[in-house]
C-alpha positions in Angstrom: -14.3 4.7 -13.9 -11.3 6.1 -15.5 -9.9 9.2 -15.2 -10.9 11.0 -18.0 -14.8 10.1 -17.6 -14.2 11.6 -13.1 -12.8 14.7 -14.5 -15.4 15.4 -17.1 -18.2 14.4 -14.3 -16.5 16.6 -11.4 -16.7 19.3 -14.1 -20.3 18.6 -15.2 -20.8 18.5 -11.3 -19.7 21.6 -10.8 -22.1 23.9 -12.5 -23.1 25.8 -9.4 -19.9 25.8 -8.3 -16.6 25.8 -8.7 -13.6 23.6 -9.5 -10.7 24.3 -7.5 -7.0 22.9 -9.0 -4.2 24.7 -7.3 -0.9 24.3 -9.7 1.8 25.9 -7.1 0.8 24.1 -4.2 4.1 22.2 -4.0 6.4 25.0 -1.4 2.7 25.1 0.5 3.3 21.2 0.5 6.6 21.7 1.7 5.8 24.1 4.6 3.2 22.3 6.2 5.9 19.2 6.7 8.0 21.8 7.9 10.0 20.8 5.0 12.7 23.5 2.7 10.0 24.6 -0.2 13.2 25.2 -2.5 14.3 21.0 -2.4 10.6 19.8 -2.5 11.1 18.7 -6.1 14.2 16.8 -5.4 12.0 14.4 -2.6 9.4 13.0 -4.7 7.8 11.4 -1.4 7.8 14.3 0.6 6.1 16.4 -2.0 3.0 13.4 -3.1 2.7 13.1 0.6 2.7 16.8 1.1 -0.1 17.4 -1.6 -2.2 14.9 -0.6 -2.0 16.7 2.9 -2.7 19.9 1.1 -5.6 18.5 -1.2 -7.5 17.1 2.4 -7.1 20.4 4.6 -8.0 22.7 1.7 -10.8 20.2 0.2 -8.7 20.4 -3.1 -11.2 19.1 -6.3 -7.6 18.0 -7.9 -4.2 18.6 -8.4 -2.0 20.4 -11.7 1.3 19.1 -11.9 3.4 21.9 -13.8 6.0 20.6 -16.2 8.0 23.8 -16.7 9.6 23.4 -20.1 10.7 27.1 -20.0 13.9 26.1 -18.1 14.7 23.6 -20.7 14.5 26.2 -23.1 16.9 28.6 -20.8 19.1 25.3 -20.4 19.4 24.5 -24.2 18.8 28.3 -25.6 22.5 28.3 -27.4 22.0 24.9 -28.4 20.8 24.8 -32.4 18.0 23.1 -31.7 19.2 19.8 -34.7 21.3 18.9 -31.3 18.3 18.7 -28.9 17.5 15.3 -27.6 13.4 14.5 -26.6 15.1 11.4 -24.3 17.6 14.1 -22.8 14.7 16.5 -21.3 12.2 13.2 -20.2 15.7 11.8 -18.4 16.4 15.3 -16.5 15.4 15.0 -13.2 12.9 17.4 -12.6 10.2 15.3 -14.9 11.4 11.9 -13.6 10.5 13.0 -10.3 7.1 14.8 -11.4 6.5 11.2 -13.1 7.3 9.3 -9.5 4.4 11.9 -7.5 1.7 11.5 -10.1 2.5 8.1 -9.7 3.0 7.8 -5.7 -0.9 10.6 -5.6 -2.5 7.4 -8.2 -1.3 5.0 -5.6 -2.6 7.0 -2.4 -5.9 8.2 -4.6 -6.4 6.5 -7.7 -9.7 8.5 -8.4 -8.0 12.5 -7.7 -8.1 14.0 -11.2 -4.4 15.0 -12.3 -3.7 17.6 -15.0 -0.3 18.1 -16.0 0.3 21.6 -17.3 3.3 22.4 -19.4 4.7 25.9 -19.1 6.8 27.9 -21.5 6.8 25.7 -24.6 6.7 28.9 -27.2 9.6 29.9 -25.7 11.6 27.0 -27.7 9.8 28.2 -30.9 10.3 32.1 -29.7 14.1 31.7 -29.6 14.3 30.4 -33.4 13.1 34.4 -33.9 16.2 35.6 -31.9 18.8 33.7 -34.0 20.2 35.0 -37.0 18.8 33.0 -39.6 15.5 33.1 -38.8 14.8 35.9 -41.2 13.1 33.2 -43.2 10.6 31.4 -41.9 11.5 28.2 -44.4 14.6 27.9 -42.4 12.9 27.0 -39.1 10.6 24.6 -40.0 12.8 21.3 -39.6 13.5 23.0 -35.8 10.0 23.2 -35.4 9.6 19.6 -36.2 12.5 18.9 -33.9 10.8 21.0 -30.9 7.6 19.6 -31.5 9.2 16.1 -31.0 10.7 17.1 -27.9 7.2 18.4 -26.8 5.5 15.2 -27.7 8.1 13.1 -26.1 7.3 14.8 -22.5 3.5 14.5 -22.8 3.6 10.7 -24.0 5.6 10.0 -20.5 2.6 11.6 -18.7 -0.2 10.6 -20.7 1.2 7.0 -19.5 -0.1 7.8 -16.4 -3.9 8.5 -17.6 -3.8 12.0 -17.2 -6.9 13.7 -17.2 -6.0 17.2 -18.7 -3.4 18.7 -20.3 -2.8 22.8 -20.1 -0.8 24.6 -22.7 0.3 27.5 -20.7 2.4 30.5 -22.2 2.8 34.1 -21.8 2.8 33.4 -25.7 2.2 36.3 -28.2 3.6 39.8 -26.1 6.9 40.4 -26.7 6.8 37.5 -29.4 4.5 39.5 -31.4 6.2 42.5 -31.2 9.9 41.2 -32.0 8.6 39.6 -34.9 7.3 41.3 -38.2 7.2 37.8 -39.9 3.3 37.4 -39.0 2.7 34.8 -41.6 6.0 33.0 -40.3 4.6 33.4 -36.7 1.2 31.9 -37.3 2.9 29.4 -38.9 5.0 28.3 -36.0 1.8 29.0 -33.7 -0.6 26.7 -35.8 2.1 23.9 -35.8 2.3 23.6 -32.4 -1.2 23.7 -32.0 -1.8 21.2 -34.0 0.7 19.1 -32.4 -0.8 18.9 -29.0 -4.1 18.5 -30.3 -3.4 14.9 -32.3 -1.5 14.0 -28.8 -4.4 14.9 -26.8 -6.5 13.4 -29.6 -4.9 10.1 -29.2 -4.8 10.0 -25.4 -8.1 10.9 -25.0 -6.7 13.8 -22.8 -8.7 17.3 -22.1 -7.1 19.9 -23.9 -7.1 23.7 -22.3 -4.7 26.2 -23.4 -4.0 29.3 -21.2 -2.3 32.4 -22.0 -1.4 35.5 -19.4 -3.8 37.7 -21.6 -6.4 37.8 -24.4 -4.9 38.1 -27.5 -8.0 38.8 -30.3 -6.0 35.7 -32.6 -7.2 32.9 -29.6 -10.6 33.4 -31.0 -9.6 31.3 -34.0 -8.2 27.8 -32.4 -10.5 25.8 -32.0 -10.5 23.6 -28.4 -12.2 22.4 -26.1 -11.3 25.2 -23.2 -9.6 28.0 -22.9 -8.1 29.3 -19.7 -7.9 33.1 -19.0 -6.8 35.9 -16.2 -9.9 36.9 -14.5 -9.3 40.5 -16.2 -9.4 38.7 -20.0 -12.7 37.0 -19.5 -15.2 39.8 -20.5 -12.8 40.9 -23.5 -12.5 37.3 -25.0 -16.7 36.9 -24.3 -17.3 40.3 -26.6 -15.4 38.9 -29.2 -17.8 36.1 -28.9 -15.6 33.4 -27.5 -18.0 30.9 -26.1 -15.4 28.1 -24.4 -13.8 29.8 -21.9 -13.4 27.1 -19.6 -11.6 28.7 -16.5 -10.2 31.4 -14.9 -6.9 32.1 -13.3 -6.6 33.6 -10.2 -3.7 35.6 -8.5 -3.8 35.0 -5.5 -1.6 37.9 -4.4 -4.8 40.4 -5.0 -6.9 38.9 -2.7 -4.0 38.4 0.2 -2.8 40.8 2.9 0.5 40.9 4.7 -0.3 38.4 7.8 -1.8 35.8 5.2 -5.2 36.3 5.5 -7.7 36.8 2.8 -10.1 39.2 1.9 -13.6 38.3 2.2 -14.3 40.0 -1.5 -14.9 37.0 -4.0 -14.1 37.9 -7.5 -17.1 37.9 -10.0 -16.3 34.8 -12.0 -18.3 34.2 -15.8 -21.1 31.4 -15.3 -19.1 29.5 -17.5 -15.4 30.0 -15.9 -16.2 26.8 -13.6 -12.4 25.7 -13.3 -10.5 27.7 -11.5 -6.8 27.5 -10.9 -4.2 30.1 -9.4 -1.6 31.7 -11.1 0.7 32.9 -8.5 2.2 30.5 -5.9 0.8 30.3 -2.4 2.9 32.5 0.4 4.7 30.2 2.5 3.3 32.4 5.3 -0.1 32.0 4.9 -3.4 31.7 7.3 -4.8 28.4 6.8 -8.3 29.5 8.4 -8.7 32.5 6.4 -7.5 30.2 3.1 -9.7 27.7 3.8 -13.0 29.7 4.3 -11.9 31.8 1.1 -11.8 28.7 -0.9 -15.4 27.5 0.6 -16.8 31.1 -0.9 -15.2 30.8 -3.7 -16.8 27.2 -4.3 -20.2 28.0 -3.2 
């Protein structure tokens, strides 16, 4: 069985329950080896060992691998993007070592579904609305091309490595929308990069699920095959008649008290939210009990 055909089935498994993928277990990893949570992604062994640790003590249904592309953008934001390199960012060394623990997790699990979710990729096409002569959206379009490379670059690595998923994940049209009165120019960027990730995931055979930090009423027109949203956006985007919400995103700050222990309220999830994925990172200081028998609700 490959990967693609155990995530669909854990998914198709799930529908009286729910799947749990935890993104920002990786400083949880580190704690429990007693290990500093702000190195964890410089030790690519400590950090596969430490998930598979976490996935076993938490019964995890798979892991997210977060490829945060936003701090390329902050590393390369006065850099005309004509300069940027696609071999620059997949040499850097935060996404050679996510490469060496997805491949150190297939070699301890080879049946754990893996999703790699890339965070922050709108910034790169946000910034090109910040520069001076972006006034017309005819002179961005080569640096679309150009970021869109860079993008495509970063997924190919990964999709090497039969990935199961892939999550677009962006704060996307807030501040974007606002700064910008070129709307046409905006959806023009927007549809581009959609349509860029979907003939990637198209010819990897990947899952494709974008997320967004809140409902915006222009989702409703992309068509894919999930769409992630905060617990909060759910009913909004289902009024509107969206009918593939796939997930929901959980912040696990609301449901967590001072000492680390959770509340025994479970959040009222949509039938059809049955992926489930927090969107805050884990306290270091955490009860593993309480955690534990929070997650057991919350996948009953």
């Amino acid at each position: 069985m490959n990967q693609k055909q155990a995530f669909h089935q854990l998914l198709e498994s799930k529908q009286t329950g729910k799947c749990i993928f935890l993104p920002t277990i990786d400083r949880f990893a580190a704690v429990i080896q007693n290990k500093d949570p702000d190195n964890i992604y410089h030790d690519p062994n400590t950090l596969s060992t430490g998930l598979m640790q976490v996935q076993r003590l938490l019964g995890l249904d798979g892991f997210v691998v977060e490829i945060p592309l936003q701090e390329f953008h902050s590393a390369y934001k006065d850099v005309p993007p004509t300069n940027w390199e696609a071999k620059v960012l997949c040499q850097s060394e935060i996404i050679t070592n996510l490469l060496d623990v997805v491949d150190r997790i297939k070699v301890l699990n080879q049946t754990v579904p893996i999703i790699i979710k890339i965070t922050g990729p709108l910034a790169m096409y946000e910034s090109l609305y910040h520069s001076e002569t972006s006034s017309d959206i005819s002179t961005i379009i080569d640096d679309v091309e150009i970021i869109g490379e860079v993008i495509s670059e970063v997924i190919n690595e990964f999709s090497k490595r039969q990935i199961d998923a892939i999550i677009i994940k962006d704060r996307c049209s807030g501040a974007f929308n606002q700064e910008c009165n070129d709307h046409d120019g905006l959806n023009e960027v927007l549809h581009s990069f959609l349509e860029l990730t979907q003939n990637i995931t198209s010819f990897y055979q990947c899952k494709v699920i974008y997320s967004y930090s809140k409902w915006e009423h222009w989702l409703k027109e992309i068509v894919v095959e999930g769409l992630v949203l905060p617990l909060q956006s759910i009913d909004s985007a289902v009024e509107e008649g969206v009918s593939f919400v796939l997930g929901a995103e959980i912040d696990l700050s609301t449901w967590i008290n001072n000492q680390g222990e959770f509340s025994s309220e479970i959040p009222d999830i949509v039938e059809s939210a049955n992926f489930i994925f927090t969107e805050s990172s884990i306290p270091e200081k955490i009860n593993v009990v309480s955690f534990q028998k929070w997650l057991e609700q919350l996948k009953s």
